[in-house]
Structures are given as structure tokens and as C-alpha cells.
N, C-alpha and C positions, 0 to 999 in steps of 0.2 A: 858674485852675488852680494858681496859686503859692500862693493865699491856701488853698487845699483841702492841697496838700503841709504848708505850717507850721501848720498845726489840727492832723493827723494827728501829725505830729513832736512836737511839745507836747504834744498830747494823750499819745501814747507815752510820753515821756520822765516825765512826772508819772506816768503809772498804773504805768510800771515801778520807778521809787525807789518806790511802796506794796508793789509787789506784791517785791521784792526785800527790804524790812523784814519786810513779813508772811513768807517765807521763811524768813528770819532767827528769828522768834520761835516759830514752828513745828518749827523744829529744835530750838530752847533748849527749849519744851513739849510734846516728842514723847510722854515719858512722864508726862504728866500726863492726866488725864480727858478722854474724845470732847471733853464738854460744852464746855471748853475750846478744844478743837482747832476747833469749829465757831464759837464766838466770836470767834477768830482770822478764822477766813475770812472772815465776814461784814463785819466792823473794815475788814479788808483789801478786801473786794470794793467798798466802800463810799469806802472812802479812797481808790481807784485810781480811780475816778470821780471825785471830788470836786478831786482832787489835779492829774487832767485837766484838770479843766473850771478849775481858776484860773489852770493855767500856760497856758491858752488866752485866758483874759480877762485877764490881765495884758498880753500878747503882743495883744490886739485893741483893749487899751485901751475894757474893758465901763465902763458908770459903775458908782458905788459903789452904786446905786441894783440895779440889775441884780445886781451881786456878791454882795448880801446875799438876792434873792431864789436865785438857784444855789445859795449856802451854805446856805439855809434850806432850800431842797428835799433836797439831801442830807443833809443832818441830820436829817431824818425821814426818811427812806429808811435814815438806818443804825440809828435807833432800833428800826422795826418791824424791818430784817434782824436784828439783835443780838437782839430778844425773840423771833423764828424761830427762829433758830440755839438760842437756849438751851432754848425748847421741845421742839425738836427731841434737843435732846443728853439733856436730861434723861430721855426719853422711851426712847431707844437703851438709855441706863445704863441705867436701870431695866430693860428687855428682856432687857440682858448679866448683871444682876446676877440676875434670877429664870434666866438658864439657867446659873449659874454653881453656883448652889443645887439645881436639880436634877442637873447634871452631881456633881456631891459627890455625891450622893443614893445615883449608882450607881457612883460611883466607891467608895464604902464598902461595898458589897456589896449594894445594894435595884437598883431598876429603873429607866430613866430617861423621866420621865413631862414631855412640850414644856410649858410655863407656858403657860397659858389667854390668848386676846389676840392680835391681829393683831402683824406681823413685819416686818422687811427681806424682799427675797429673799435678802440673804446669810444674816441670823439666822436665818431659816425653813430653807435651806438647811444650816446647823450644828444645828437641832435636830432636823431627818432625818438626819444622822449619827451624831449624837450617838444616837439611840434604834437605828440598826441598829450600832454598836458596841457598847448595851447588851447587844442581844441576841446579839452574839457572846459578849460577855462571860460573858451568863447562861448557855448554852449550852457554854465552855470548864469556867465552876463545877462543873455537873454531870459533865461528860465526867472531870473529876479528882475528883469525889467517886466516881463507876464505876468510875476506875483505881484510888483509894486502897480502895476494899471490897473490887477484885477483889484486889489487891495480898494485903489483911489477909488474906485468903478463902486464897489461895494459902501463902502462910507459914505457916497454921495445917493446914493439908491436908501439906505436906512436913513439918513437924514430925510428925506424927501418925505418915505412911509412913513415916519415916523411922526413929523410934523402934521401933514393932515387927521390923523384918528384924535392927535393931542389937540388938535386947535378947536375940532368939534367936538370932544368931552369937553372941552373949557367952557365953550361960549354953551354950550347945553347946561352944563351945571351953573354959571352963570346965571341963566335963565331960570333954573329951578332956584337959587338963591333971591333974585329977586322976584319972583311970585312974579312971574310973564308968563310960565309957562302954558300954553293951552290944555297940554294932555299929559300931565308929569311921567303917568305910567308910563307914555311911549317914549318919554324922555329916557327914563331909567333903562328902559329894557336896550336903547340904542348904547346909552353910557356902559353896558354889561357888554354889548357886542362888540364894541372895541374895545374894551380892557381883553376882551378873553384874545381879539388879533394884538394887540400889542403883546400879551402873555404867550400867546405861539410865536411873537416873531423872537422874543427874548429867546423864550425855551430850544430856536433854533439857531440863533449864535451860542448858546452853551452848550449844545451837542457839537456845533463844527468846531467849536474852540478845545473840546475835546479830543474830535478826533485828529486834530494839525497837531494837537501835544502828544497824541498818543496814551492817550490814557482814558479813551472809554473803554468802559469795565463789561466786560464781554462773560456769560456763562453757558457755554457751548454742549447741547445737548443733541442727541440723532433725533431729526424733526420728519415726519412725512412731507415732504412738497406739496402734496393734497392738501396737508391742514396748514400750510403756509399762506398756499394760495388762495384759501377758501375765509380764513381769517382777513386777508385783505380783502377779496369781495365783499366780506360781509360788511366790511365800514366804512367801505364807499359805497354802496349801494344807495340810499338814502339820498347823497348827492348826484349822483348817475340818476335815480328818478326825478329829483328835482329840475335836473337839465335836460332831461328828454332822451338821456345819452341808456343803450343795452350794452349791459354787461356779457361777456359769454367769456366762460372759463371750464368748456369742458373736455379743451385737449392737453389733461394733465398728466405724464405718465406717473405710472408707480416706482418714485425713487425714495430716496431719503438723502439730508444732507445733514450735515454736524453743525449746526447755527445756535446763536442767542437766537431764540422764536421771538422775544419783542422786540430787539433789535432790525430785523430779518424782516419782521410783519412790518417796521415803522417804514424799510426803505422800500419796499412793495407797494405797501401805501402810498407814500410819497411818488413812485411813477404812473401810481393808478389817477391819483388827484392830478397829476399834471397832465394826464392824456385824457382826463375827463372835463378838463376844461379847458382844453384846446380842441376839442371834438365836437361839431354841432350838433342840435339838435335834430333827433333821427339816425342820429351817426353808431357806430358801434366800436366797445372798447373789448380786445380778443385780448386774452391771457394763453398762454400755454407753456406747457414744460413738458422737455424731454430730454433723454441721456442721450451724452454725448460720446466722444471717443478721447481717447489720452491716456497717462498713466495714471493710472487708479478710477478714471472714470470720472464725467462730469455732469452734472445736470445745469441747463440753460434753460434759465426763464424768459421770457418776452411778454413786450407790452406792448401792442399794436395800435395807433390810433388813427381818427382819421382827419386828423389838422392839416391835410394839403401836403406835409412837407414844412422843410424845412431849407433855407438857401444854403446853398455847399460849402462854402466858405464859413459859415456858423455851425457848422457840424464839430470842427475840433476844440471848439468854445460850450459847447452843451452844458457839459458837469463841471466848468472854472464856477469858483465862488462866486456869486452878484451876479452872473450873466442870465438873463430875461432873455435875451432875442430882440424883435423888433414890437416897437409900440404893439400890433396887433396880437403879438403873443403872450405879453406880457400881464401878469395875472396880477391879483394884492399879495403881496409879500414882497420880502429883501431880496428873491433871484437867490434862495438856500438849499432848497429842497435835493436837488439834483447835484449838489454839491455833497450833502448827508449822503446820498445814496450811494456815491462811488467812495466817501469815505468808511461807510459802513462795510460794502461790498469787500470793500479791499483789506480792512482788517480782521477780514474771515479766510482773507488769502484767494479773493475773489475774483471778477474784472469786470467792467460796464463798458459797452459799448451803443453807438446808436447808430442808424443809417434809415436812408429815405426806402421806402416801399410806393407801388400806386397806393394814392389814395389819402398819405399819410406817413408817419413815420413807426420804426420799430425801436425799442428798447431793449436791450439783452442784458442778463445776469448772469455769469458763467462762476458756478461754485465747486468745488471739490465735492464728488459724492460721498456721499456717509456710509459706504463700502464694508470698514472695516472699525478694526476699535474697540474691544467686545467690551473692556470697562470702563468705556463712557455711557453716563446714564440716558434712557432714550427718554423723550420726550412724547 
């Protein structure tokens, strides 16, 4: 048993001075090549063997006879380990360097396509991330070449509104400065009607600008849907008579939801005026809300109109900032409105969608119901 303890000891004591150098030189070639680092180990696995086995035949007193057969057996054992190893590493490098060429590939703006050829499961593993980060990538690209058109799209639509209302206050007041004008009163009261559309259309970049920042200021209280909905009827009504347009809002059910109510009533508003003037004369604008199914339970609102429709390909464009539609749908204002509505909607944790109906198109609201919550104050 003494003679089994000093083998182990010996043996230990040689393969730890190798594998303590090999440590050593692996630190000093941390940043030099795999191929390296693998040629190390193997030097090392080899010499901590080898290293063993002499401080064990010194200590057993092997003949010299014996010590040159050991030697010789390890010294082809590190031969073939050393040409493994470099095989091996060569084989990696070359792996790391074609993903390193493709990662470039899409890191410059193309697509990233795995080099052809078996893998590690690590490198196999980084070139399945490597391809679902391209496609986020690719997927961010467009998302900002859609922001930067709708962008351009919008600058060039407020320029446009913007110039007409200003160029007939000018030449109006103009007129009222130099005593031309026939009917001052009617002068003035035009000059008040565009200040108050140039003052909605400001008031409606300062809310979208808000809500892109994230920082409209929301006071969320449990609202009836009834008194949601009936507050918006009541303030376009006025306009619905003036266009000829019926209002009907009486399939509301009995829900509640947790909303800012002037918030809530603005973006209601906002799809009641847009489906009341895109709705002719004689036509009719349906409101209705009911519960929905899900967790926790939802209530969807809708707003039906009866503008024809709408072409299929501008349906995923509805709620972009600036986008009007075609000349024929297009109302006085920046193309904001429907923009506010789905930013509203959505920072109450909401969602808008639209789609064609006969007749006309539908609007929907889909909000969290107001369930639960007992210490939120109701409204």
C-alpha cells in the first residue's frame, strides 16, 4: 500500500510542475491563435504524463532499458497529440474566420448567410444567432426606412397645410390694413377660422410628439364605456348634422374600462370626425362596444362608416403619421389624427385596428377591461 501511495505522489508532483508551466504559457498566449492554445494543451497533456512517469522510475529505480522504452512511448503520444491539436485548431480558425466574413457581410448592411460545412455546437450555436440578429437587423432597416418616408411624407403635407391658411390670413389682413376691404367683419371672422385650424393642427404635433417621447401624462380612472361613448357623440353631433351624416350609438354594452376619460374621449373623437367626413350625405356613422374574451376580459369599440372602403394595400398604412389616403379621402389637416388614436390607444396598453366592411370601413379599439382594481378611483 506504501508503494501505491509514493507512485501517486510522484506521479502528482511531475504532472503538476507540467501542468503548472502549461498554465503559465497559456496565460502569456491567451491572445494569440486557438491553434496555439490547442498546441499548448496537448505539449502539456503529454508532458504531465511523461513528467509522471520519470519521477516515478527514478523513485522505483526502472533500468535505463525500460526508461527509454516510457520515453519513447511518450514521445509519440505527443507527436500524434501535437499533429491533433494543430488539425484540430486549424480547422476551428478556418470555421471562425468564414463566420467572421459572413458576420461583416451583414454587419455592412447585406444578410448573414452560416458558411457551408459542419461546426462546433458552440460555432453552430453563434451562427444561429448570428442569422436571427441579422434578421432583426434587416427588419430594424426597413422599420426606419417606413419611419424616415412616413417622416418625409409628413413634412411635406404640413408644409403644404400650412402655407395655404398663412397666405390667406396675409393677403386678408393685408386687405384690412390697407382699407380694401369690403366686409372687414367677414374678413375677421375668416382670419379667426384659420388661426383656430392652424392652432389644432400645432395642438396635434404636440400631442404626437408627446406620445413618440413617451411622456403624455395619463390619469387613469374606471370610466363607463357608456359615458365614453356618449361624450364623444355629444361633440360631434353638431358636425354629423351639419353634413347630413346619423349618428347611432345605441349598441353599447355595460362595461367599464381604466382610461384618462379626456384622453380616451379625444381618440374616440378623432375616429368619429374622420368617419364623419368621409361618410356622405344621408349615410350613417354606428358606434358600438362590447366585451370581449381574453385574460382579464376586454372591451372593443368600433366605428363604422360608410366611405366605400378603403383600397387593400392602404389598410396597413391607416394609423402611419402624415398618411391621408388618396386625394378623395383626404380631409384639411397634417394626416395626424389616426396617428393620435393608435398612440393614445396604445399607451393605455390598448390596440387599433381597421378593415373593410360593405358599405364602408370599420374602426376597432380593443382595451383592457376595468375588471378589477378596487383602489383606483372610478370616474
Amino acid at each position: 500500500m506504501r508503494d501505491v501511495l509514493l507512485i501517486v505522489l510522484f506521479a502528482f508532483l511531475g504532472a503538476a510542475v507540467a501542468g503548472l508551466l502549461g498554465a503559465l504559457a497559456l496565460r502569456v498566449l491567451r491572445r494569440r491563435s486557438v491553434v496555439v492554445s490547442l498546441a499548448v494543451v496537448a505539449v502539456v497533456s503529454v508532458t504531465a504524463m511523461l513528467a509522471g512517469t520519470l519521477a516515478v522510475a527514478r523513485a522505483m529505480f526502472l533500468s535505463a532499458h525500460d526508461l527509454r522504452v516510457v520515453t519513447t512511448v511518450c514521445a509519440t503520444a505527443a507527436v500524434v497529440s501535437l499533429a491533433t491539436a494543430l488539425l484540430l485548431g486549424r480547422w476551428v480558425v478556418a470555421r471562425s474566420a468564414a463566420l467572421t466574413r459572413a458576420a461583416r457581410s451583414f454587419g455592412e448592411g447585406g444578410s448573414f448567410a452560416a458558411p457551408d460545412g459542419g461546426a462546433t455546437a458552440e460555432l453552430d450555436a453563434l451562427s444561429r444567432e448570428l442569422a436571427a440578429t441579422s434578421a432583426r437587423l434587416a427588419e430594424s432597416r426597413e422599420r426606419e426606412r417606413a419611419l424616415d418616408a412616413s417622416r418625409r411624407e409628413l413634412v411635406a403635407w404640413i408644409s403644404h397645410d400650412l402655407r395655404t391658411p398663412l397666405a390667406g390670413v396675409r393677403a386678408m389682413s393685408e386687405a384690412l390694413e390697407d382699407g380694401v376691404a369690403e366686409d372687414p367683419g367677414r374678413y375677421f371672422r375668416q382670419i379667426r377660422v384659420e388661426v383656430d385650424r392652424l392652432d389644432a393642427m400645432v395642438g396635434d404635433l404636440f400631442e404626437l410628439s408627446r406620445i413618440h417621447a413617451g411622456a403624455l401624462p395619463l390619469h387613469p380612472v374606471r370610466t363607463s364605456v357608456y359615458d365614453l361613448v356618449g361624450d364623444a357623440l355629444t361633440g360631434i353631433g353638431p358636425v354629423a348634422r351639419e353634413r347630413g351624416v346619423r349618428l347611432a350609438g345605441d349598441a353599447v354594452d355595460a362595461a367599464t374600462v381604466v382610461v384618462d376619460g379626456k384622453e380616451m374621449t379625444r381618440a374616440l373623437g378623432n375616429l368619429l370626425v374622420n368617419a364623419v367626413r368621409h361618410t356622405p350625405a344621408g349615410g350613417t356613422v354606428t358606434v358600438t362596444a362590447r366585451c370581449g374574451e381574453g385574460d382579464g376580459g376586454t372591451v372593443v369599440v368600433s366605428v363604422t362608416d360608410g366611405c366605400g372602403g378603403i383600397p387593400e394595400e392602404d389598410l396597413p398604412r391607416v394609423f402611419e403619421t402624415g398618411w391621408r389616403g388618396s386625394q378623395a379621402r383626404t380631409p384639411p389637416g397634417a394626416g395626424l389624427g389616426l396617428a393620435i388614436v393608435r398612440g393614445i390607444v396604445g399607451a393605455h396598453a390598448g390596440s387599433t385596428t381597421v378593415r373593410n366592411v360593405p358599405g364602408g370601413c370599420r374602426f376597432e379599439i380593443t382595451l383592457p377591461a376595468g375588471t378589477g382594481g378596487a383602489a383606483l378611483p372610478d370616474g
